[in-house]
C-alpha positions in Angstrom: 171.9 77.5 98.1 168.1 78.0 96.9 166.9 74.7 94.4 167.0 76.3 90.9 165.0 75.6 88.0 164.9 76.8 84.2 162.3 77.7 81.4 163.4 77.7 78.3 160.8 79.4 75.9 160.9 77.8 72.6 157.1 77.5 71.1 157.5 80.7 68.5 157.2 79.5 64.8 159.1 82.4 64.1 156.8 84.1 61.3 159.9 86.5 60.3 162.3 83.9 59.6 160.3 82.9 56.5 161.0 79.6 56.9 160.0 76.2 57.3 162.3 75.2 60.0 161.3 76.6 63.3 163.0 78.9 64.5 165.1 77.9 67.7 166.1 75.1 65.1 168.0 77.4 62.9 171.6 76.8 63.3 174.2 79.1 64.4 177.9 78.0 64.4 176.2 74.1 63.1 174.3 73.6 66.1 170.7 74.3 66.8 170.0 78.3 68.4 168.2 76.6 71.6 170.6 73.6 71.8 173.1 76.7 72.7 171.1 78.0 75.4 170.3 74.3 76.7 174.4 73.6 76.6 175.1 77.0 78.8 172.0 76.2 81.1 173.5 72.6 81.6 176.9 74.7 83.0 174.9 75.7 85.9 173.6 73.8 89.2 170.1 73.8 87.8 167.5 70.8 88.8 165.4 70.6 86.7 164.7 72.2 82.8 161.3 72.9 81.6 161.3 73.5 77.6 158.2 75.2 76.5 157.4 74.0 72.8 154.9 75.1 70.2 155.5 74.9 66.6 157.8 72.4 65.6 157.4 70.4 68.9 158.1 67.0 68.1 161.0 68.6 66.2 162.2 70.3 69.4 162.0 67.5 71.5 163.8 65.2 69.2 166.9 67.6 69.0 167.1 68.3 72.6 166.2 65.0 74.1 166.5 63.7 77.6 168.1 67.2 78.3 165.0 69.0 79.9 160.9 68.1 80.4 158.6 69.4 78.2 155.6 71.6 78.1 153.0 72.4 75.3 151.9 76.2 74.3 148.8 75.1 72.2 148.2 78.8 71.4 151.1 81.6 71.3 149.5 84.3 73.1 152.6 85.8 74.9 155.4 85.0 76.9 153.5 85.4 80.6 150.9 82.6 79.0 154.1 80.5 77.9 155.8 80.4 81.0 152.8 79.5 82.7 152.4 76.1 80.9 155.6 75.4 83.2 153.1 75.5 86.2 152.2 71.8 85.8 156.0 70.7 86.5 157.2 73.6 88.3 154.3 75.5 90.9 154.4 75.1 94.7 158.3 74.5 94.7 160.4 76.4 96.6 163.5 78.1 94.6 164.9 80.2 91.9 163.7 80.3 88.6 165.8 81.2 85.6 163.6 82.3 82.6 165.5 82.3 79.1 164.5 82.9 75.6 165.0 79.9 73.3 166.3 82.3 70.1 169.3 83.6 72.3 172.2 81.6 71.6 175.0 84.0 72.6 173.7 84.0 76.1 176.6 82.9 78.1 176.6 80.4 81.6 179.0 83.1 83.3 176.2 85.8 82.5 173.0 83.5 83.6 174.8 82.5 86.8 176.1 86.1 87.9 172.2 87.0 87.4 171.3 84.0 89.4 174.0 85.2 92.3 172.8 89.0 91.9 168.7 87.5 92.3 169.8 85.7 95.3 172.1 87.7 97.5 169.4 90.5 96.9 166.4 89.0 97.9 164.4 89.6 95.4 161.4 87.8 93.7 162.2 88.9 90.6 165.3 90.0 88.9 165.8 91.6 85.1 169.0 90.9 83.1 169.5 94.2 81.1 171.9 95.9 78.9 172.4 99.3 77.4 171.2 99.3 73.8 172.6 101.7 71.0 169.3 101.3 69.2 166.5 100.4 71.4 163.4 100.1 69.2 161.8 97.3 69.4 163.1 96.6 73.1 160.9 96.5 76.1 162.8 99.8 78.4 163.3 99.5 81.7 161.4 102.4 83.6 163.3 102.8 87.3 162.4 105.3 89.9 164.4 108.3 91.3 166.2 106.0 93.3 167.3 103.6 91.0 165.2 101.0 91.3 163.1 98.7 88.5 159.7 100.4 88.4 158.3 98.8 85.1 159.1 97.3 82.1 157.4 98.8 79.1 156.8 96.8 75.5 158.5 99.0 72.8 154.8 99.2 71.2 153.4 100.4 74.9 155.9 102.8 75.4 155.1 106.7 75.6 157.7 108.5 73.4 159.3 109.5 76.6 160.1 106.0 78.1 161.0 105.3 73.9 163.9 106.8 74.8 165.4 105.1 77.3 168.5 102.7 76.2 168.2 100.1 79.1 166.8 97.4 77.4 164.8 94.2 78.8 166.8 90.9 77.3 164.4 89.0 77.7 165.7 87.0 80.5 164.6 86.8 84.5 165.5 85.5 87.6 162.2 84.7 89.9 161.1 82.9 93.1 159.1 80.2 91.7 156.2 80.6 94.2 155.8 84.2 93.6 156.2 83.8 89.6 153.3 81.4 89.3 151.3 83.2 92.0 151.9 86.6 90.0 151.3 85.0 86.3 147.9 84.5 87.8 147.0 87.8 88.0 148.6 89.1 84.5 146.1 90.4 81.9 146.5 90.7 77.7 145.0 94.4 78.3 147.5 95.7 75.8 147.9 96.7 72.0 148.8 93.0 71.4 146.4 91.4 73.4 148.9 89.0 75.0 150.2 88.0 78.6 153.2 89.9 78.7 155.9 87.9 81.2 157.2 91.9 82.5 154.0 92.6 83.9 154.8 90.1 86.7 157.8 92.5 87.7 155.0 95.2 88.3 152.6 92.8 89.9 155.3 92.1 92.5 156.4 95.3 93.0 153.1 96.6 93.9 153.1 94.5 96.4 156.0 95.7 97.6 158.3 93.3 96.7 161.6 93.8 95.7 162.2 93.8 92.2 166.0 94.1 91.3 167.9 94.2 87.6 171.3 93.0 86.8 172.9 95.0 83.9 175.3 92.7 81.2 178.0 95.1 79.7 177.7 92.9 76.4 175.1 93.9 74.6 175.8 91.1 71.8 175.2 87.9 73.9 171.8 89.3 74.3 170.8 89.1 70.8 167.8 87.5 69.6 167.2 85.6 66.1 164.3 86.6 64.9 165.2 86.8 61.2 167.9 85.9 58.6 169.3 89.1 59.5 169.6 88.8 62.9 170.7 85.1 62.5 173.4 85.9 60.1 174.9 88.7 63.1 174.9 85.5 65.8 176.8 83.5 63.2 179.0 86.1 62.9 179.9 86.9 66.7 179.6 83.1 67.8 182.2 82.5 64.9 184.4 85.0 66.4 183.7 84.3 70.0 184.8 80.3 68.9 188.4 81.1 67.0 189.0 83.2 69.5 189.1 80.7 72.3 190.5 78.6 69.9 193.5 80.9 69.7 193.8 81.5 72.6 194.3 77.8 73.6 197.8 77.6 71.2 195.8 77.5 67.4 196.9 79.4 64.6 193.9 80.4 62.8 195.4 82.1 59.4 192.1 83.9 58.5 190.0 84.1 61.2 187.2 86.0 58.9 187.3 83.0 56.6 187.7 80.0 58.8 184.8 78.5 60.5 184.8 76.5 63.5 181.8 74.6 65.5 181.2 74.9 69.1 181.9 71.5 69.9 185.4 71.2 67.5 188.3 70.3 69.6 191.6 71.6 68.4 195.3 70.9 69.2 198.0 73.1 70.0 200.2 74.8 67.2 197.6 73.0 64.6 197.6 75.7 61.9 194.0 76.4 60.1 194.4 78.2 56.4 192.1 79.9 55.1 188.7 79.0 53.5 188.7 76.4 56.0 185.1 74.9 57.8 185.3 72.2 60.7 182.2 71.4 62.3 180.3 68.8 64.4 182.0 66.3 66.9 185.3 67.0 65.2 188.7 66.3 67.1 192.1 67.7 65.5 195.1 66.9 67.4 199.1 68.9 67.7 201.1 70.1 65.2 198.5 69.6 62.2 197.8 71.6 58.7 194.1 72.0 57.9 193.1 73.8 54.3 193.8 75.9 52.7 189.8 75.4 51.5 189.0 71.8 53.3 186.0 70.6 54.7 185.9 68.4 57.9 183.2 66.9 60.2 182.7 64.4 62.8 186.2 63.4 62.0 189.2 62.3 64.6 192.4 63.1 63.8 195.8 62.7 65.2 199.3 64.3 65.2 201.2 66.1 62.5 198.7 65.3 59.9 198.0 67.9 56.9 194.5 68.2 54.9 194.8 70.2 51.7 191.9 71.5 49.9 190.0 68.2 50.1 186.5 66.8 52.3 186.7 64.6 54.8 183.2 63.0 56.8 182.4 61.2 60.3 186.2 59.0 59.5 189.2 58.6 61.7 192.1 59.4 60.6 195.8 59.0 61.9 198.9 60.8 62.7 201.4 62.0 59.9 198.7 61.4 57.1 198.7 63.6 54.6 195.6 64.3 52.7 195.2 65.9 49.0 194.8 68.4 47.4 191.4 67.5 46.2 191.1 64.4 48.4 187.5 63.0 49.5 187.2 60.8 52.9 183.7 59.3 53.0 182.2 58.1 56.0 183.5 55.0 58.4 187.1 55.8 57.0 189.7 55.0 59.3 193.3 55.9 57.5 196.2 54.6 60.3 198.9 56.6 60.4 201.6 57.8 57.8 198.9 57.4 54.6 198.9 59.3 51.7 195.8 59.8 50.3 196.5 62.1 46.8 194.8 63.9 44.9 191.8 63.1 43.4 191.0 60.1 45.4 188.3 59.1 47.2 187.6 56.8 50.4 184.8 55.6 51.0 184.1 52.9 54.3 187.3 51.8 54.2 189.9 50.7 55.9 194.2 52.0 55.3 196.7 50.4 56.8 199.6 52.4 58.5 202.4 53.6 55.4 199.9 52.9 52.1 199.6 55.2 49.8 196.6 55.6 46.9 198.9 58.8 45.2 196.3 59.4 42.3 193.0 59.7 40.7 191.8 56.5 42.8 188.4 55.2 44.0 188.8 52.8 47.6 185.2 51.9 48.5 184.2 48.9 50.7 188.1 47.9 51.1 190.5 46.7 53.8 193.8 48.0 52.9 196.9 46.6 54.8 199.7 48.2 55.7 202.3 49.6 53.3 200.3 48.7 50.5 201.0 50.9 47.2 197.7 51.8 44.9 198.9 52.8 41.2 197.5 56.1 39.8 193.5 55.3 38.3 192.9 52.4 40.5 189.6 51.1 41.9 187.7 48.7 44.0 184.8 47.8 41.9 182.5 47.7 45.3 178.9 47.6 43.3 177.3 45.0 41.4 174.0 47.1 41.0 172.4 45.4 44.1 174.6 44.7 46.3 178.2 46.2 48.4 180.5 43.9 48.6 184.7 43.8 50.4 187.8 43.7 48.8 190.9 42.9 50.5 194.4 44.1 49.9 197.0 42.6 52.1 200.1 44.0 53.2 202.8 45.2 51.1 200.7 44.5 47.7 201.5 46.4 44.8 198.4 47.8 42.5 200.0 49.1 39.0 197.9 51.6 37.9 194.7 51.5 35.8 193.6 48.6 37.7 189.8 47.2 38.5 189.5 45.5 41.5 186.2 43.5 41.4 184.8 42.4 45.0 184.5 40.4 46.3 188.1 39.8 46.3 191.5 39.3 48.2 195.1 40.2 47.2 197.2 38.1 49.0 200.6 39.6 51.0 203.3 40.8 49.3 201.7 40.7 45.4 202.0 42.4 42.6 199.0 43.6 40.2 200.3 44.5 36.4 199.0 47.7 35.2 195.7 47.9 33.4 194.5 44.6 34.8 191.0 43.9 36.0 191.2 41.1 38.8 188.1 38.7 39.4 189.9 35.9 41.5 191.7 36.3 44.4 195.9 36.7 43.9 198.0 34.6 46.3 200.3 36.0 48.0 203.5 36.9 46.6 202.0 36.3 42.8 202.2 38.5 40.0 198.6 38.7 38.6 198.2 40.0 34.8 194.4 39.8 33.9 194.7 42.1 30.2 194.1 40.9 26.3 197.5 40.3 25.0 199.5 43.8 23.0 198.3 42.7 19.2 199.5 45.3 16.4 198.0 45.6 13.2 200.6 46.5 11.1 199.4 49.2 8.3 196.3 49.3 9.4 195.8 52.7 8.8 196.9 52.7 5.5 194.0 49.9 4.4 191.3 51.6 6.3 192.0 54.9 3.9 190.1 55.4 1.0 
C-alpha cells in the first residue's frame, strides 16, 4: 500500500457566513464542521495531516490540536495556492494524497477511502470525487471526453452555457500522487475571472501530459455538501441529525421524535433507552440500558447508568447512577455525582455535589458544595447555604440524616449519622450523630392582636 497523506483546507473566513466565528468553527451536530472531517480522516491509514489555516488560525489550531501539522495561507488567493502551502511538509514524498475541504462535514471515511482504493488500483495521478447534482450552479462540472474520461473541470463562473449544463459536479475533494501534485501546482496560473489558482487546473495540467486523470462518482449527493452560509449550515445540521438517530436506532434506541430529538456525534446510547421528544444530548455524553430521557431535557458531558429516567430537567458534565430518577424540572450542575437509586424532584438543583446511593431531595431544594450520604432524606425547601459572599465552603450530611423541610444549612458544617433536623431550622454548628437539632425562635402568640392594632 502507497504512504498516504491529507490536506485539509481550512484558511476561508467564510465572508457569507456573516459571522465572527470562522467558518470551519461553526458547529454542526455540537462539534466543530472541520473537527468532522478531521474525525473521518483519522478512520483512515493516513500518515501524516497537513491543516491549511488562514483566518481564525490560532482558533483552528487550538480546536484541533495535536491531530494534524499546520500550514499558513497568509493571503486567500484560491485553493491551488492553499494546497501549495502544504509543500513545505509534504513535496518530494512518495504517495497518495487526499485533498479535502474543511466546510464538508458530512463527508464520510467509507466515501474518502473507496476514492482512495479507486485512485490507486487505477493508476492515476489524480482522481476527482464527483456526484450528480439536481442543481448544479455554482459547481465546478466535470467536462469528459467521448470516451468517458475526465477532460477538465470548469469553475461554474468559467463555464460556457453549454458545460453549465452538465450535472456532474466537482466536490471539491481529490485523490493525487504527491510528487505530481506539487510538480503540477507549479505550473497553475490565476488567468481566470477570479484571478485565483484554481486546485482543478492541476487535473488539466496532468492530463496534458498524458497522464491519467480518473473520477470516482459518490451516489450521495448530501455528504458532499458544503457550508458556506447559515443556510447551508442549517441543511448539514439537519442531515447529520438524521444520519446520527438513525444509527442510533439502529443500534436498539427508541427515539420517540426523531424530528425533535437531537443527538451529538460523539453521544453513546444504550440499548432499549427510550428518548421523548424535545430532547438534546450532546458532548461526551454516555447513557446506559433501559433508561427514560425527556420529554424536554437537556444533557451533556454526563455518564449515566441503568434504568435511570430524566424528566424535563438539565443536567451538565455530572455522573449520575443507575435507577435515579430525575425531575420534572430538576437541574444537575457540574461535578455532580448522584449514586444510584436518588431521587432528585422537582425543582431542585445540584450543584458540585456529592448523593449517596437511596437519598432523596423530593422538592424545591438547593444542594451546592455538599457531601450527601447514603439514604439521607432532604425535606421540601431545603438548602446548603454554600456562600458567604467570598468564599465556597462544604457541608456534610451523613447517612441516614433526616432534613425537615424549610431548613438552612450553613457551611461549613456536618450532620452527624442518623440525625434528625426539625423543620424550619437554620443549623450553624455541627449535629452529632443521632441528635435532634431544633435551631428556630420559640411559637409566641399574641393573643388579640389584631383587634388592638385596628383603629
Amino acid at each position: 500500500m502507497l504512504t498516504r497523506y491529507a490536506v485539509v483546507l481550512a484558511a476561508g473566513q467564510g465572508t457569507r457566513m456573516k459571522s465572527k466565528l470562522y467558518k470551519v468553527l461553526h458547529p454542526v451536530c455540537g462539534k466543530p464542521m472541520v473537527q468532522h472531517v478531521i474525525d473521518q480522516i483519522t478512520k483512515l491509514n493516513i500518515e501524516q495531516i497537513v491543516t491549511v489555516i488562514g483566518h481564525g488560525a490560532e482558533k483552528v489550531k487550538a480546536g484541533l490540536g495535536g491531530q494534524s501539522q499546520y500550514v499558513l495561507q497568509e493571503k486567500q488567493l484560491g485553493t491551488g495556492h492553499a494546497v501549495l502551502q502544504a509543500k513545505t511538509i509534504l513535496s518530494g514524498k512518495q504517495g497518495t494524497t487526499l485533498v479535502v475541504c474543511g466546510d464538508t462535514p458530512l463527508i464520510k471515511a467509507e466515501t474518502m477511502e473507496a476514492l482512495i482504493t479507486h485512485h490507486e488500483e487505477k493508476g492515476a495521478k489524480v482522481t476527482v470525487l464527483t456526484a450528480q447534482a439536481l442543481e448544479p450552479a455554482g459547481y465546478g462540472r466535470i467536462v469528459r471526453n467521448e470516451t468517458g474520461l475526465v477532460e477538465k473541470i470548469v469553475e461554474h463562473k468559467d463555464a460556457s452555457e453549454e458545460e453549465r449544463l452538465i450535472s456532474e459536479i466537482n466536490t471539491g475533494t481529490y485523490c493525487f500522487d504527491n510528487q505530481a501534485l506539487f510538480q503540477a501546482l507549479n505550473e497553475v496560473t490565476n488567468d481566470n475571472v477570479q484571478g485565483e489558482y484554481y486546485l482543478p487546473d492541476v487535473i488539466e495540467i496532468l492530463k496534458n501530459k498524458g497522464e491519467i486523470v480518473s473520477a470516482y462518482k459518490t451516489l450521495d449527493f448530501e455528504e458532499t455538501l458544503g457550508v458556506n452560509d447559515r443556510v447551508a449550515l442549517a441543511e448539514a445540521e439537519r442531515i447529520m441529525r438524521q444520519r446520527i438517530n438513525k444509527q442510533q436506532m439502529q443500534n436498539g434506541v427508541t427515539i420517540m421524535d426523531p424530528h425533535t430529538t437531537y443527538i451529538g456525534s460523539d453521544v453513546e446510547i444504550g440499548p432499549d433507552t427510550v428518548i421523548m421528544p424535545g430532547t438534546m444530548i450532546s458532548g461526551k455524553t454516555k447513557i446506559g440500558s433501559d433508561c427514560k430521557i425527556g420529554p424536554n431535557s437537556e444533557i451533556k458531558d454526563c455518564q449515566i447508568g441503568d434504568a435511570t429516567v430524566i424528566r424535563q430537567s438539565v443536567a451538565y458534565d455530572s455522573h449520575i447512577g443507575s435507577g435515579v430518577n430525575i425531575g420534572p424540572f430538576a437541574h444537575i450542575r457540574p461535578q455532580s455525582d448522584i449514586l444510584d437509586d436518588v431521587k432528585i424532584g422537582n425543582f431542585v438543583e445540584i450543584k458540585k455535589a456529592v448523593f449517596g446511593k437511596g437519598s432523596k431531595a423530593s422538592h424545591l431544594s438547593y444542594i451546592g458544595d455538599a457531601e450527601v450520604g447514603s439514604d439521607v432524606n432532604i425535606g421540601c425547601g431545603s438548602i446548603t447555604v454554600n456562600y458567604d459572599g467570598k468564599n465556597k465552603y462544604l457541608t456534610k450530611i451523613e447517612d441516614g440524616v433526616f432534613v425537615g423541610c424549610n431548613s438552612n444549612l450553613i457551611a461549613p458544617v456536618t450532620v452527624g449519622k442518623g440525625a434528625y433536623i426539625a423543620a424550619g431550622s437554620t443549623i450553624t454548628e455541627n449535629v452529632p450523630g443521632d441528635a435532634l437539632a431544633l435551631a428556630r425562635a420559640r411559637q409566641v402568640n399574641k393573643e388579640n392582636y389584631v383587634q388592638k392594632t385596628k383603629y
